[in-house]
C-alpha positions as CSV (number, residue, x, y, z in Angstrom):
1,X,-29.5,0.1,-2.3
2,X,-28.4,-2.7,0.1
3,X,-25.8,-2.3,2.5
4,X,-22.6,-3.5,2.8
5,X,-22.1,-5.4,6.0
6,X,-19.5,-7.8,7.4
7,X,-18.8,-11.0,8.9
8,X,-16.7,-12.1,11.7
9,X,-14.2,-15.2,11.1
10,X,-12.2,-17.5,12.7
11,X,-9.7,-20.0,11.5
12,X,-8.6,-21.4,14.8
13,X,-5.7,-19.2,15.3
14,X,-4.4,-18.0,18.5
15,X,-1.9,-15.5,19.8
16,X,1.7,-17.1,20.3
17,X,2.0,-16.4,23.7
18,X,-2.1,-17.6,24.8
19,X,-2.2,-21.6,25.9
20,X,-4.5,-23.3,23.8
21,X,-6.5,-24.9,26.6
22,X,-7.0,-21.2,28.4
23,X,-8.0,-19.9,24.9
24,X,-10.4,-22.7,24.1
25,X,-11.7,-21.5,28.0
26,X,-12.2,-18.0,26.8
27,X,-14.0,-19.0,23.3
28,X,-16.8,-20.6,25.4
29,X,-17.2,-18.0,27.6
30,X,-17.9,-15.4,25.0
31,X,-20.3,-17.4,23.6
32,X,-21.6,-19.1,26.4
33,X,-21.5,-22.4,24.8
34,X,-19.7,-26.2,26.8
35,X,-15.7,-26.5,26.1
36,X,-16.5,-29.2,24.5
37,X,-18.3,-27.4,21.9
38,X,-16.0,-24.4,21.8
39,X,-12.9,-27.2,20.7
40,X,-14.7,-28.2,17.8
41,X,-14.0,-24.6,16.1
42,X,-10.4,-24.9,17.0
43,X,-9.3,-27.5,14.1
44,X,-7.8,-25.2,11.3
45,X,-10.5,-24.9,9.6
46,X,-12.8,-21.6,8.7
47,X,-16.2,-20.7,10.4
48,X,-18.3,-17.3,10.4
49,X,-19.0,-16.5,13.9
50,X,-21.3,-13.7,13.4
51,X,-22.6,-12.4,10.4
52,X,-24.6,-9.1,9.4
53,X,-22.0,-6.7,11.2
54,X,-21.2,-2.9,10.5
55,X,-17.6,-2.8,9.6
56,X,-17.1,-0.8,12.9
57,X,-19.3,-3.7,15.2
58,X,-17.1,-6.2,13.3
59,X,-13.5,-4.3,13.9
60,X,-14.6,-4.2,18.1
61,X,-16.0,-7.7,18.1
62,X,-12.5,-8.5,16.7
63,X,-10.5,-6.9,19.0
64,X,-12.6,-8.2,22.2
65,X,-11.5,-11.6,20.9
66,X,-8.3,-10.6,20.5
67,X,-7.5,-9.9,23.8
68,X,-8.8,-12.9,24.9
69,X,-6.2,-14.3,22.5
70,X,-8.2,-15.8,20.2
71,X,-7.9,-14.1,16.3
72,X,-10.5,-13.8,14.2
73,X,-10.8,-12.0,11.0
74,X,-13.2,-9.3,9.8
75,X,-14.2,-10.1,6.1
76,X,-16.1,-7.6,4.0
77,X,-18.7,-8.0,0.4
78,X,-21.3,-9.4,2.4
79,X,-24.7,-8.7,1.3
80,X,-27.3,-8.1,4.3
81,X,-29.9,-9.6,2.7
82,X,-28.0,-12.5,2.7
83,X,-30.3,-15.6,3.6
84,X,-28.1,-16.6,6.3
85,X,-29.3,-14.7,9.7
86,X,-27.1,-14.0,12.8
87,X,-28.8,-14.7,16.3
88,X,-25.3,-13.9,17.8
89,X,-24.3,-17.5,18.5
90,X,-21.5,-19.4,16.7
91,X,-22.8,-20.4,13.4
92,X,-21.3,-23.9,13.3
93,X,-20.9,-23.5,9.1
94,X,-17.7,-24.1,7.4
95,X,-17.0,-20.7,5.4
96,X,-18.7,-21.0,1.9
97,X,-17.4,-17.9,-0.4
98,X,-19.8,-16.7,-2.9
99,X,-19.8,-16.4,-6.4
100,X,-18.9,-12.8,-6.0
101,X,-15.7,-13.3,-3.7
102,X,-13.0,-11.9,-4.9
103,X,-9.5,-13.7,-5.9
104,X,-8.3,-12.6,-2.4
105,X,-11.1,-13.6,-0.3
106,X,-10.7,-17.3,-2.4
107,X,-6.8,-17.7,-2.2
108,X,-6.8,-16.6,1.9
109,X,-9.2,-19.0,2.9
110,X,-7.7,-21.8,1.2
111,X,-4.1,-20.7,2.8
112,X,-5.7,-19.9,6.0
113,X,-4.6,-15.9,6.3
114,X,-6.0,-12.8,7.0
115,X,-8.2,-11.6,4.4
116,X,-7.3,-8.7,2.4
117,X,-10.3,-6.2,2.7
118,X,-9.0,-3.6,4.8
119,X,-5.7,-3.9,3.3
120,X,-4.2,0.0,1.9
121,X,-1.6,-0.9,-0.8
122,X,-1.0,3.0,-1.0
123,X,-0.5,3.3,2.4
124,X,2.5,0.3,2.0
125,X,3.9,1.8,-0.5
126,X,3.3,5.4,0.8
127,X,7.0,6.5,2.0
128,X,9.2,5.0,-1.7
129,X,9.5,8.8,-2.5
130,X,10.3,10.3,0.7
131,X,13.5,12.3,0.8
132,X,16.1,10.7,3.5
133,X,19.4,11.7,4.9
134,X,22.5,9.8,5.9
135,X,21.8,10.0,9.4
136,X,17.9,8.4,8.6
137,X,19.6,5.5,6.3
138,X,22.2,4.6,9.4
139,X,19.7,3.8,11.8
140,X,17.5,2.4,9.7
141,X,20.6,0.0,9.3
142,X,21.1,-0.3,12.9
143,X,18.6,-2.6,13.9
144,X,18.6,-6.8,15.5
145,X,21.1,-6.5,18.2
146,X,20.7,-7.0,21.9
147,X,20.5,-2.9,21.9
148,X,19.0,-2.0,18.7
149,X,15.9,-4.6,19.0
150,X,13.0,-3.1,20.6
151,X,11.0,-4.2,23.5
152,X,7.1,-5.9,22.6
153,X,6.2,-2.3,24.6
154,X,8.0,-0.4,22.1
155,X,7.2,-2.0,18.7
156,X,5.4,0.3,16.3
157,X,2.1,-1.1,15.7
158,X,1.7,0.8,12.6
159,X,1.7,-0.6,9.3
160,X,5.2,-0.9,7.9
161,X,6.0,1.7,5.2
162,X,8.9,0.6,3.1
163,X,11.3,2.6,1.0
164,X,15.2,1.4,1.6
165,X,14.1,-1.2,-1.1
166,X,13.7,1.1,-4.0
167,X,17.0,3.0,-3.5
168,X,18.8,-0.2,-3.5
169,X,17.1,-1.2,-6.6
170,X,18.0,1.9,-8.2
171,X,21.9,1.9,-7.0
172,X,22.3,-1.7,-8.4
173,X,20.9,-1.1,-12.0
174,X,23.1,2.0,-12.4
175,X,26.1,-0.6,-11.6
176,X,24.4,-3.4,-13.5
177,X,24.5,-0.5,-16.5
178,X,27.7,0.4,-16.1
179,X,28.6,-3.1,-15.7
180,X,26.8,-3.5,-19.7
181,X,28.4,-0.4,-20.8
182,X,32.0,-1.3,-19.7
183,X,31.9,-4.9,-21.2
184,X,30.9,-3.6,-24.5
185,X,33.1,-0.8,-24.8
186,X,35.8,-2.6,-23.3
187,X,35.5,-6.3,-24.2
188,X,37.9,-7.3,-21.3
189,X,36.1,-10.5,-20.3
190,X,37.1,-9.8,-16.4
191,X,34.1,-7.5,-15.9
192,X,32.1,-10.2,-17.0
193,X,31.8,-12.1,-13.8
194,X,30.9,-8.6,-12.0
195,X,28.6,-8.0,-14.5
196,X,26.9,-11.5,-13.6
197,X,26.8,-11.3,-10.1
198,X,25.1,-7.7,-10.2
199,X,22.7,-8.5,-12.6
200,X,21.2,-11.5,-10.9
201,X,20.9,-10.4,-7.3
202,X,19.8,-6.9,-8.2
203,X,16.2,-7.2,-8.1
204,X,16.1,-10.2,-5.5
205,X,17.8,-8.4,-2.9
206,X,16.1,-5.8,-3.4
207,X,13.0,-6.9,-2.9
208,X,14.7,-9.2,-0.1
209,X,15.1,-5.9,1.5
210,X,11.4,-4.8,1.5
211,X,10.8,-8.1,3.7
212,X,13.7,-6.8,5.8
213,X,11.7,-3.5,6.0
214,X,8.3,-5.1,6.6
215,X,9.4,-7.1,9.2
216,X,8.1,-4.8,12.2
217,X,9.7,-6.2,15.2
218,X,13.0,-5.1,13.8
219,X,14.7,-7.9,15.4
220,X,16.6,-8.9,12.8
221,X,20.0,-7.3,11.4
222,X,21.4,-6.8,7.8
223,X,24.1,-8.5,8.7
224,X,21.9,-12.0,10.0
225,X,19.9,-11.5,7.2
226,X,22.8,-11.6,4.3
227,X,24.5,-14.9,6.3
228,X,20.8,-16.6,5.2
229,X,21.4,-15.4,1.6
230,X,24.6,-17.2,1.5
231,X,24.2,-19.6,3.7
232,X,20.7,-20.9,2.7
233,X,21.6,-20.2,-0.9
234,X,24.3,-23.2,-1.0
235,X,22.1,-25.4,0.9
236,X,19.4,-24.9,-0.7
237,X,20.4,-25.8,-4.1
238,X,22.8,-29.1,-2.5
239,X,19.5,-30.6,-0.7
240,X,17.6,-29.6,-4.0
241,X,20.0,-30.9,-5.9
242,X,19.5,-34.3,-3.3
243,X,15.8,-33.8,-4.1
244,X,16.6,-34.1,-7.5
245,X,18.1,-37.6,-7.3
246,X,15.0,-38.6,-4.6
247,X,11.9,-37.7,-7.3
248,X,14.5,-39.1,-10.2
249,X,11.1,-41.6,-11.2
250,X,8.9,-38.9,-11.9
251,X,11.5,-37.2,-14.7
252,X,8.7,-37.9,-16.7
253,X,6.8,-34.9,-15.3
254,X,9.5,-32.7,-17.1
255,X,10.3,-29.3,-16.0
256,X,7.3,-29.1,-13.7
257,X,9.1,-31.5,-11.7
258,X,11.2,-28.9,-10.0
259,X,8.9,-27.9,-7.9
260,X,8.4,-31.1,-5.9
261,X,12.6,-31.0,-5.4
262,X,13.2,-27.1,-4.9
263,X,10.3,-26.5,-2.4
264,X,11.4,-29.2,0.0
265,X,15.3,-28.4,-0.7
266,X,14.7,-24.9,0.3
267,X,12.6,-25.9,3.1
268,X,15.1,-27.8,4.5
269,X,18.0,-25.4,4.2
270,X,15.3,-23.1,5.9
271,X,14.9,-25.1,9.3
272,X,19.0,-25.9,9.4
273,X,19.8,-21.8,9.8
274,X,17.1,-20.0,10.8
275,X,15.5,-22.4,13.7
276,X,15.7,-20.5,16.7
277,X,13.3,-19.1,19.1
278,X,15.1,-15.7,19.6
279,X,12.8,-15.0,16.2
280,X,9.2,-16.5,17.3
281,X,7.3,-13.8,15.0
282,X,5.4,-14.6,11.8
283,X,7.4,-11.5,10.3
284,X,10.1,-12.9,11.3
285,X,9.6,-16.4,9.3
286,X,8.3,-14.3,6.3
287,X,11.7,-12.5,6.6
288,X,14.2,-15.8,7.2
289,X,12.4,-17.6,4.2
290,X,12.6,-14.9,1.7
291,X,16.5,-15.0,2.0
292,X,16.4,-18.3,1.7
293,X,14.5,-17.7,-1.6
294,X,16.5,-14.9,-2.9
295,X,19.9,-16.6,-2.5
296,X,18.3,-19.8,-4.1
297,X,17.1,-17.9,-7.2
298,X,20.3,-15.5,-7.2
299,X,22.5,-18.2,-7.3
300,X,20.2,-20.3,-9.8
301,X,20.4,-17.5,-12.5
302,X,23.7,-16.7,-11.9
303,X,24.3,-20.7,-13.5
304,X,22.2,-20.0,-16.2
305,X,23.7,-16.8,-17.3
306,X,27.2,-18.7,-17.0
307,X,25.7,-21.4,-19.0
308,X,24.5,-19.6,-21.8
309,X,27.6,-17.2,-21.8
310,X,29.3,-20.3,-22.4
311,X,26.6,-22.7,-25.3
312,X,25.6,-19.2,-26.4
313,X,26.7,-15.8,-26.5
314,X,27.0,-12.5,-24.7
315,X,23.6,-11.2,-26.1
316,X,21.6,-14.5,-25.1
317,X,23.0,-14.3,-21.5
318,X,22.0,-10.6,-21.2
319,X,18.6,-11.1,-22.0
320,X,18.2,-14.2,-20.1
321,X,19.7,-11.8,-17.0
322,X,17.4,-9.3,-17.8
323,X,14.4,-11.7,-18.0
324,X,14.9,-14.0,-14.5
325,X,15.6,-10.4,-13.1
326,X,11.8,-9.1,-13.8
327,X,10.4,-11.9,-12.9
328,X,11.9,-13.0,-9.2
329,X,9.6,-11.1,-7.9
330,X,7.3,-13.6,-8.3
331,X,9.0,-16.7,-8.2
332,X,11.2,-18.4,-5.3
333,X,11.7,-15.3,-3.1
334,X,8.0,-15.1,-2.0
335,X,7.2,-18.7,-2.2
336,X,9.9,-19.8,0.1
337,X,9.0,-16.6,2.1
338,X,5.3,-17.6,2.5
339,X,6.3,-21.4,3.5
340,X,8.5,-19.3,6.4
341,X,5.7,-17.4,7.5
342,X,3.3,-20.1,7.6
343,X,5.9,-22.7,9.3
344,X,6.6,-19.4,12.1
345,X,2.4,-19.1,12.6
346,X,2.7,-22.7,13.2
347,X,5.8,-23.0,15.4
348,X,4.2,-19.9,17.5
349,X,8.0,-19.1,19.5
350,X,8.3,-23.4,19.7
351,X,11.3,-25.1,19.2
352,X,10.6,-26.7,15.6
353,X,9.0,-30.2,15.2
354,X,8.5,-32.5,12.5
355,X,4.9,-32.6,13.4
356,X,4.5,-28.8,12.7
357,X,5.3,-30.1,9.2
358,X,1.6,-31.8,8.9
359,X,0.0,-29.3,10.6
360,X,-2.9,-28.0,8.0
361,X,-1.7,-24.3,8.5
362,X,1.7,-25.2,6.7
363,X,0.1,-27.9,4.8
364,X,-1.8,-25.8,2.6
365,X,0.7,-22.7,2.1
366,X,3.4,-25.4,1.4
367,X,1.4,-26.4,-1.6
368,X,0.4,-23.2,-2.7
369,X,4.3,-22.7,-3.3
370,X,4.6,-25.7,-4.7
371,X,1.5,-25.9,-7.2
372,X,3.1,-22.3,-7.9
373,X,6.3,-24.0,-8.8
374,X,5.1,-26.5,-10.4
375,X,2.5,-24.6,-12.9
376,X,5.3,-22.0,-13.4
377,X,8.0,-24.3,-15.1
378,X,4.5,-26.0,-17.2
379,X,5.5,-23.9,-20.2
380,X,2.3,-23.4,-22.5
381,X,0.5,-26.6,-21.5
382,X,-3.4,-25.6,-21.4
383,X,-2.5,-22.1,-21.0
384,X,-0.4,-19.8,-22.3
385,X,2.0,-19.3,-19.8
386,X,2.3,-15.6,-19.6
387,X,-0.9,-16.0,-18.3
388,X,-0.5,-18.6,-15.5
389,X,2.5,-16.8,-14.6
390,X,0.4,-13.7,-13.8
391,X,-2.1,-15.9,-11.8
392,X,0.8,-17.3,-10.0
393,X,2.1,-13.7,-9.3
394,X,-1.4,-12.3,-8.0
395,X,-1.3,-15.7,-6.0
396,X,1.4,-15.1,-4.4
397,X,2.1,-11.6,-3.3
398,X,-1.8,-11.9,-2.1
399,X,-0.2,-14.3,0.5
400,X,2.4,-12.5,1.2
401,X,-0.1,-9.5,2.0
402,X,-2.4,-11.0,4.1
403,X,1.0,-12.5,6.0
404,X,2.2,-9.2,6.9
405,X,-1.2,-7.9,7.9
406,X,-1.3,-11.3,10.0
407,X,2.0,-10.6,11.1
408,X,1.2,-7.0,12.0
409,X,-2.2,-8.5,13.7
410,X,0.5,-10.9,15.8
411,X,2.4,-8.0,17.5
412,X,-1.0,-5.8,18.3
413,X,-2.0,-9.1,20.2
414,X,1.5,-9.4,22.2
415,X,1.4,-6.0,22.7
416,X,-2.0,-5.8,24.7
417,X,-0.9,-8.7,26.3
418,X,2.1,-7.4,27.4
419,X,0.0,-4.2,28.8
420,X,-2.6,-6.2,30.4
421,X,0.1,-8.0,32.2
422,X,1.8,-4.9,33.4
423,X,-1.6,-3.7,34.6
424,X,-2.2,-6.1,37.1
């Protein structure tokens, strides 16, 4: 039986606080090789620096570079009979996956984030069931003010563990129900627009709040993070709506064209209310972008339920409610959140410039979200849909994934920093 060995990768990436000069510096010292070599690896895209590793040779390696400030990625399903040989210099080879690379392994190269071996999806999800008392819930709450947010020192470098998220869930479908249940006993149509509002922001804030949960540096409060739901909902959909009239020419696209007017609507509503460097983490991006997202697609199926209340009926709008409600978990809430999080690696604690917005880190995430969009509203055309949407969905949340392990990856590196500093 052949064993199972592991590569050591690097996508030009570098910890937001290390100048890229002093890390280029450091590259060529580790490997003994010119600087003007050593800048040639630093251009976005992917190359296997040493191959053939034990996952435990591969995890130290990656770590040594890290506190140089450079971050590479361990990557696992490599063969060691594989007829590439390491000699422990750089191997100057773009990544090439192999026919046996999984989804994951294919989708983060292409967006340019940490691969997904090591990641523990039971370990995520590991606290949901937990019992917890008022006094847990309150400071949980109490979090992204000039006393609640932690010092780099004091950030937990565990992975985050989230649970508010399915208590919230819960609360709102119970009032969702009773909303249902009142109506149609009832019939007084003044619980109708209750019964609206619940019903379409009950699953995206909910899951709103597991970004608000994953976001580690807990720098951000409730109350910041509902002012992006409304604020970047409204803008949102009036520069989408701008967008709209832009790409008018390309109607012909149909539905699909949405994509290429939402994406860059919400984008924009995005850098006009969350651009400032008192958030410089890649959490925090992820976390800004989501609300964006959520308040979008809130507001966007709140107009359709309206609608259809008002060319339809009662029963059309509740399952149209009930539809858009299971499936914005995989629609504008994580792809505006992944154009954050790759715009927030990008701007590294900057001030944001329209460069940043050509940059090949955003580039490439920015059209995974909008393919996504794009192939989402496509209907049936060479696929059934319910199976490009479930493509889309696996797309997606493995980019949000490997964000939060990146992000996670971020504060470990500003951490050791921070202690290396302190140590001199």
């Amino acid at each position: 039986m052949m064993a199972c060995t592991y590569k050591l990768v690097f996508k030009g990436d570098i910890a937001p606080d290390k100048n890229r000069g002093k890390a280029v510096n450091e590259f060529a010292s580790l490997f003994n090789i010119s600087i003007a070599k050593a800048e040639q690896y630093f251009n976005g895209r992917s190359y296997v620096l040493k191959k053939g590793l034990s996952h435990g040779k591969a995890q130290y390696m990656s770590e040594v570079m890290l506190e140089a400030g450079i971050i590479c990625y361990v990557m696992g399903n490599e063969n060691a009979s594989n007829r590439f040989s390491s000699k422990g210099d750089v191997i100057a080879k773009k990544t090439l996956f192999q026919n046996r690379a999984t989804l994951s392994q294919h989708v983060t190269s292409f967006a340019g984030t940490t691969d997904l071996a090591d990641f523990n999806i039971k370990l995520l999800f590991s606290d949901v069931f937990k019992k917890r008392n008022d006094e847990e819930l309150e400071e949980y709450y109490s979090v992204g003010t000039m006393t609640t947010t932690p010092d780099i020192n004091e950030i937990t470098s565990e992975f985050p563990r989230p649970w508010l998220f399915i208590r919230l869930f819960g609360l709102m479908l119970l009032t969702y129900f009773g909303f249902i249940y009142s109506f149609e006993y009832w019939e007084n149509i003044k619980l109708l627009p209750g019964l609206i509002f619940v019903g379409t922001f009950a699953m995206p804030l909910s899951v709103l709040v597991f970004f608000f949960e994953t976001n580690v540096p807990r720098n951000v409060s409730l109350i910041k993070v509902f002012k992006l739901v409304l604020q970047g909902g409204i803008l949102s959909l009036i520069f989408s709506l701008l967008m709209f009239q832009l790409t008018s020419d390309l109607n012909w696209l149909g539905p699909p064209v949405a994509g290429l007017a939402e994406e860059p609507g919400k984008l924009i509503a995005l850098l006009l209310i969350a651009n400032a460097v008192r958030y410089p983490y890649i959490l925090n991006g992820l976390l800004f972008g989501a609300a964006v997202g959520c308040g979008f697609g809130s507001f966007e199926s709140a107009g359709y339920a309206f609608e259809i209340l008002l060319s339809q009926n009662y029963t059309s709008m509740i399952d149209n409610i009930n539809l858009r409600g299971v499936l914005s978990p995989f629609g504008h809430i994580i792809w505006t959140g992944m154009i954050g999080a790759a715009l927030w690696k990008v701007k590294q604690g900057r001030p944001f410039m329209i460069s940043m917005l050509f940059e090949y880190t955003f580039v490439r995430v920015f059209l995974i979200a909008t393919l996504s969009h794009m192939l989402w509203n496509s209907g049936d055309w060479l696929l059934p849909w319910i199976i490009k949407a479930s493509f889309i969905s696996v797309v997606g949340w493995i980019v949000i994934f490997s964000y939060i392990n990146e992000g996670v990856l971020e504060l470990k590196s500003l951490k050791n920093n921070a202690t290396s500093k302190e140590s001199v």
